[in-house]
C-alpha positions in Angstrom: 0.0 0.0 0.0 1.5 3.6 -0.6 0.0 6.3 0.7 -1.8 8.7 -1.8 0.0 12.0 -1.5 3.6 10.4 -1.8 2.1 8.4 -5.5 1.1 12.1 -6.3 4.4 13.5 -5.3 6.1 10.7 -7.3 4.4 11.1 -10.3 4.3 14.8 -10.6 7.6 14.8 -10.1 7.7 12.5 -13.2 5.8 14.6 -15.3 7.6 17.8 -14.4 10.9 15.9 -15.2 9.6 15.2 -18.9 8.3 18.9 -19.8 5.3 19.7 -17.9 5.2 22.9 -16.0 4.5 22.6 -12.2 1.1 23.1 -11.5 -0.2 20.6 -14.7 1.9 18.0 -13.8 0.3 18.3 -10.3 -3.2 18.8 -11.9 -2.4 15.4 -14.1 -1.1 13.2 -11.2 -4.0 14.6 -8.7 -6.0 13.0 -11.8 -4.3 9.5 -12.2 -4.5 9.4 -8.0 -8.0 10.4 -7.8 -9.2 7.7 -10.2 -7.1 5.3 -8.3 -8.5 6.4 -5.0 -11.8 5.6 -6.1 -10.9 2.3 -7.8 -10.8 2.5 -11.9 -7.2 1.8 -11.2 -7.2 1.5 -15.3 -7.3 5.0 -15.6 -5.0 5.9 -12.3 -1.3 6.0 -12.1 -0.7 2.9 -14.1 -1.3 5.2 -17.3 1.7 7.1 -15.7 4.1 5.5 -18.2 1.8 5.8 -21.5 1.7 9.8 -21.3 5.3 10.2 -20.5 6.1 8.2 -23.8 3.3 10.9 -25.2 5.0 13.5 -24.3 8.4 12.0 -25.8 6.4 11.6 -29.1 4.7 15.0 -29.5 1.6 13.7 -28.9 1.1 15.7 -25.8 2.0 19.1 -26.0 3.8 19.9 -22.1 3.3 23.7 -22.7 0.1 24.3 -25.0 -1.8 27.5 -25.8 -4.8 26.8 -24.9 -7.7 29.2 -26.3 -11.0 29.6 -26.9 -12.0 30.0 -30.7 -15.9 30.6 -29.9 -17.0 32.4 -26.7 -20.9 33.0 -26.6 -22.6 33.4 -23.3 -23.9 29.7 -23.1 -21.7 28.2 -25.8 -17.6 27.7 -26.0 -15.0 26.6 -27.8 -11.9 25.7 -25.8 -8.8 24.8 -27.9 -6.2 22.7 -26.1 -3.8 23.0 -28.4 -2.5 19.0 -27.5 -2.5 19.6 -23.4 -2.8 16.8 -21.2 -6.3 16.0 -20.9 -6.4 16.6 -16.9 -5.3 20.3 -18.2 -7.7 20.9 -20.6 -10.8 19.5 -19.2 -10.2 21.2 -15.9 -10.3 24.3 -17.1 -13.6 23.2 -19.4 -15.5 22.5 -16.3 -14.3 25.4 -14.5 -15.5 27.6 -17.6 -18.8 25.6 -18.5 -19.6 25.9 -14.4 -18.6 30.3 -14.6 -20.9 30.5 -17.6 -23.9 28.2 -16.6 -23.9 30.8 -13.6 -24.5 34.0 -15.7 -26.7 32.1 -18.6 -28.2 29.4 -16.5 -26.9 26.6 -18.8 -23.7 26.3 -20.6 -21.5 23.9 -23.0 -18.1 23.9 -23.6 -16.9 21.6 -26.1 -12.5 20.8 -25.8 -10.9 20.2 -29.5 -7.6 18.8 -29.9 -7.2 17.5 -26.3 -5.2 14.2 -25.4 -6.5 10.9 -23.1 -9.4 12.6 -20.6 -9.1 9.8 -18.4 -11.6 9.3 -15.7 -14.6 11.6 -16.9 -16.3 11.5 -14.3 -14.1 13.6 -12.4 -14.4 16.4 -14.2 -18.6 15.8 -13.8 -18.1 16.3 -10.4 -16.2 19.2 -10.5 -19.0 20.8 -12.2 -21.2 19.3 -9.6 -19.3 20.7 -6.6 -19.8 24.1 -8.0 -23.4 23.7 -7.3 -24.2 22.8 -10.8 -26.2 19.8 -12.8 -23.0 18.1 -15.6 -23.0 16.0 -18.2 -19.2 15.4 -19.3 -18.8 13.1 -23.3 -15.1 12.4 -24.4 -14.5 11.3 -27.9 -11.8 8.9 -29.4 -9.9 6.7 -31.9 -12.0 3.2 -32.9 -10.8 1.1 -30.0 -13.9 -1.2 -29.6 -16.1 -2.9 -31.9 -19.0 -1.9 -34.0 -22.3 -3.8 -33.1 -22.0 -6.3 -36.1 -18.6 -5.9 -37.2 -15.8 -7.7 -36.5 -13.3 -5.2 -35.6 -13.1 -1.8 -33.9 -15.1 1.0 -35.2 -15.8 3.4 -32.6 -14.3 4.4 -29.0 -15.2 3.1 -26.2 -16.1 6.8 -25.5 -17.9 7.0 -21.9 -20.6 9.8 -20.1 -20.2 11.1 -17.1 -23.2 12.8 -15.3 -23.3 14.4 -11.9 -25.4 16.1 -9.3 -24.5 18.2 -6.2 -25.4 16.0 -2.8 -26.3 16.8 0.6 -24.1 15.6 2.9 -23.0 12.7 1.2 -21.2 14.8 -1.8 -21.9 14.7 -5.3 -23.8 11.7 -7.2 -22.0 10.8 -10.0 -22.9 8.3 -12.3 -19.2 7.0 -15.0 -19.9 4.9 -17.4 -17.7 3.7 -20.4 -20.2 2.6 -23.6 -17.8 -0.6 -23.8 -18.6 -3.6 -21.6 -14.9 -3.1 -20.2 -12.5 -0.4 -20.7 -9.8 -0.8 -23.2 -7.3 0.0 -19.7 -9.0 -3.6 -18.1 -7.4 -5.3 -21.3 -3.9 -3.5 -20.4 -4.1 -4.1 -16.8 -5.3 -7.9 -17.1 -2.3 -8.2 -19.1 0.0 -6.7 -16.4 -2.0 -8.8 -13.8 -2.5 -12.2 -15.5 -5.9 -12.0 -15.0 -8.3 -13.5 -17.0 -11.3 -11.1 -19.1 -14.7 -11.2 -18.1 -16.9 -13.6 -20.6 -18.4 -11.7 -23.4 -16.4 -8.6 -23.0 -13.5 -8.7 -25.6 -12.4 -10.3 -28.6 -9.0 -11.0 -30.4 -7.6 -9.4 -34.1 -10.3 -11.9 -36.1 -13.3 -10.8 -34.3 -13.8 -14.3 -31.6 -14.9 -13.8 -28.0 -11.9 -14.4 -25.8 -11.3 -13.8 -21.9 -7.3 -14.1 -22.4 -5.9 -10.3 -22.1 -3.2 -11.7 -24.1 -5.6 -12.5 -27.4 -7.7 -9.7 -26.9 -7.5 -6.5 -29.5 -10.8 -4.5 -28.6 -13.5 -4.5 -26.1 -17.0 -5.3 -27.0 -19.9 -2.3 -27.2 -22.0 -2.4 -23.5 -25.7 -3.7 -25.0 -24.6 -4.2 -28.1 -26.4 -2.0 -30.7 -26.6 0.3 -28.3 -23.3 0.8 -26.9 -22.0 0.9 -30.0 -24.6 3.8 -30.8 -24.0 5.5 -28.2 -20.6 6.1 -28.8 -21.3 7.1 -32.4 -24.0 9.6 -31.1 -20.8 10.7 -28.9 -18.5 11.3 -31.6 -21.4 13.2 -33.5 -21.7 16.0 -31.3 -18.1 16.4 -29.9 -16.1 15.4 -32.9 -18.2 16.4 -36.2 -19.8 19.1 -34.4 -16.1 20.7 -34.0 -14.8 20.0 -37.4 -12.4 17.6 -35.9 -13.6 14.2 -37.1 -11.9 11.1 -35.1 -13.2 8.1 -36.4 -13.5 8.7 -40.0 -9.6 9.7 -40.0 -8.2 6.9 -38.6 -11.0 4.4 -40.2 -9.0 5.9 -43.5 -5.8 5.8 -42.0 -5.1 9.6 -43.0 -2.5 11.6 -42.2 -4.4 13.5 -39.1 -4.7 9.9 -37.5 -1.6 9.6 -36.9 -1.1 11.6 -34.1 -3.5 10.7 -31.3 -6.0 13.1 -29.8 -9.7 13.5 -28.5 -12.3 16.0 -27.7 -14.9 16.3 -25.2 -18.2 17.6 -24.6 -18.9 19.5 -21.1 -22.4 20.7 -20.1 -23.2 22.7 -16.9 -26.8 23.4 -15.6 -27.1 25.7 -12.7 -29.7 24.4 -10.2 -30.3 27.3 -8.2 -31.8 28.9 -11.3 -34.2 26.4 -11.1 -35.3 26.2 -7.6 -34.0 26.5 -3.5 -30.4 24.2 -3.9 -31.1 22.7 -0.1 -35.2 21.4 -1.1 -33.1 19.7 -4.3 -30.8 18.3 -1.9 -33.6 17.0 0.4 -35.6 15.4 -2.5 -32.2 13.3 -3.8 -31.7 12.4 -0.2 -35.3 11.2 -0.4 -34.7 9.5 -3.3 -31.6 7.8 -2.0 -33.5 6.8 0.7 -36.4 5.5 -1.3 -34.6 3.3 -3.5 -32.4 1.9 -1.0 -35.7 0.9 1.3 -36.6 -1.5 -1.8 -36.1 -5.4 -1.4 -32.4 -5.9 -1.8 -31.0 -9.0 -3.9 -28.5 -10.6 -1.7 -26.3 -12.2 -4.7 -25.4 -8.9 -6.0 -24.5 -7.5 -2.2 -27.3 -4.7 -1.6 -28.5 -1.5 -3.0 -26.1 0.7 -4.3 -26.2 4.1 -5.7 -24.1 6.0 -8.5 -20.8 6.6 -7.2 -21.3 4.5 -3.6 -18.5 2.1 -4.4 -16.2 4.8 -5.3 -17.1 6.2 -2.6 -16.1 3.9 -0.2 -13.4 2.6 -2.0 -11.7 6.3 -1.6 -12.1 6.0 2.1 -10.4 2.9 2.8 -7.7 3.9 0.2 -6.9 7.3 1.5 -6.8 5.6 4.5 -5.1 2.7 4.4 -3.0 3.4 1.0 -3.7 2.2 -2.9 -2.4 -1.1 -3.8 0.0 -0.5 -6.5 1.1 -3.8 -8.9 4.2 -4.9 -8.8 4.6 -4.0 -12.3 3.1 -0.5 -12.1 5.7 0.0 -9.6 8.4 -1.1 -11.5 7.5 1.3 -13.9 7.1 3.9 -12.0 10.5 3.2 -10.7 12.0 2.9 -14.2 10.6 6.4 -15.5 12.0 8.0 -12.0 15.8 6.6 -12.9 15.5 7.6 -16.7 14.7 10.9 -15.4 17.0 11.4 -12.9 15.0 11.0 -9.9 14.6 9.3 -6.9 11.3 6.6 -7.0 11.2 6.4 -2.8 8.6 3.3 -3.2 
């Protein structure tokens, strides 16, 4: 177990060491930690390694200018000019949450970012502001198309999330693949084996060996797949920065990886008293957990509950790190001149 502010200290110290200026490597480790503290683990500080080698390639830009190229009261623009995706989406929630106060409602939509990791972090962000978000990242064809045999579309997730009572913010994560592609990459790491039904290998079969498997299968089929094509429609297209069509031709702007993202803020207090909204969730929450539990899948649980609790026992007791993370961890920190201290 290692104790969550000393990962953050190593791995900001990482990023600083390949090119990032202080505050967003801090902003991109507080990222990787937060999603570990809260369990996706495939999107937490084992994804340390990947960026570095982005950076390296160009692929993430360590000092971007980012800018906005539309400002209207309810509607933005925010080019990130290649930053880190903890960079660039941070500053979309923060802008999409200062608007939605003046207008009400307000989307921001992010072109030209890099891997946004954990969404739904950035959904509660919004949501700690007082505000309603909905949070839609877009990427390269890294799961299959309902029907196909091969990848067609991302695995692109949606993150929505409402300010709490005393609980915090409910947010609801979800990828529109059955696993992540990162659950392939760790199971590799890990030597577990794949849930059933959740991946297949290079010619299209269904195969729980992390090994075999090239894509991730769409969540619901049809419409998991759809979803993330709907995704791609009003992030992507709706920017002029198509993502699947370019690398589905292997063009020249595929090439160089990159996303965008979709944020939406929607201030409650327009709409009625925050605290009676607060007391009718709570009385929600406590409506739907009164139902008859089923024992086999271990009680009643609400958006965010595991994550939740998970964060608690990890910022208490430390995030297990695997053996192979650390190692390369402990690798980057010696290429870089630095001292790993785990």
């Amino acid at each position: 177990m290692i104790a969550a502010e000393k990962l953050q200290a190593l791995v900001a110290g990482i990023f600083a060491a390949a090119g990032l200026p202080e505050a967003d490597a801090h902003t991109v480790a507080a990222s990787l930690v937060q999603a570990n503290l809260r369990g996706t683990d495939t999107h937490g500080v084992s994804r340390t390694a990947q960026y570095v080698e982005m950076i390296e390639r160009g692929e993430i830009n360590p000092k971007p200018q980012l800018s906005l190229r539309l400002d209207l009261p309810a509607l933005a623009v925010l080019d990130a000019d290649r930053a880190a995706g903890a960079v660039a989406m941070t500053r979309a929630a923060d802008l999409a949450a200062q608007k939605a106060r003046t207008a009400g409602a307000a989307t921001v939509l992010v072109r030209r970012t890099t891997h946004t990791g954990a969404i739904g972090a950035y959904a509660r962000r919004i949501a700690e502001q007082g505000m309603a978000g909905i949070v839609l990242s877009a990427s390269a064809p890294l799961m299959v198309y309902h029907g196909a045999l091969k990848a067609g579309v991302a695995t692109n997730p949606i993150a929505i999330a409402v300010p709490g009572g005393a609980r915090g913010p409910v947010v609801f994560d979800m990828a529109s693949s059955v696993i992540p592609l990162g659950r392939i990459f760790q199971a590799r790491k890990s030597g577990e084996p794949l849930p059933p039904d959740a991946a297949v290998d290079k010619s299209g079969q269904i195969t729980t060996d992390a090994n075999a498997a090239a894509w991730p299968l769409p969540l619901g089929g049809a419409k998991g797949s759809g979803l993330s094509l709907m995704i791609e429609c009003v992030t992507s297209l709706a920017l002029g920065s198509p993502i699947l069509a370019e690398y589905l031709e292997a063009t020249e702007a595929s090439r160089m990886h990159f996303q965008n993202a979709y944020l939406m803020a929607m201030d409650l207090a327009k709409l009625g008293d925050p605290a009676t909204y607060a007391q009718e969730l709570a009385r929600l929450e406590a409506d739907l957990k009164a139902l008859p539990a089923d024992p086999a899948l271990g009680g009643i649980l609400l958006p965010g509950d595991r994550g939740d609790r998970m964060h608690a026992r990890r910022h208490a007791e430390g995030i297990p790190v695997p053996e192979a993370v650390l190692a390369d961890l402990r690798k980057l920190a010696a290429k870089l001149g630095l001292e790993a201290g785990i």
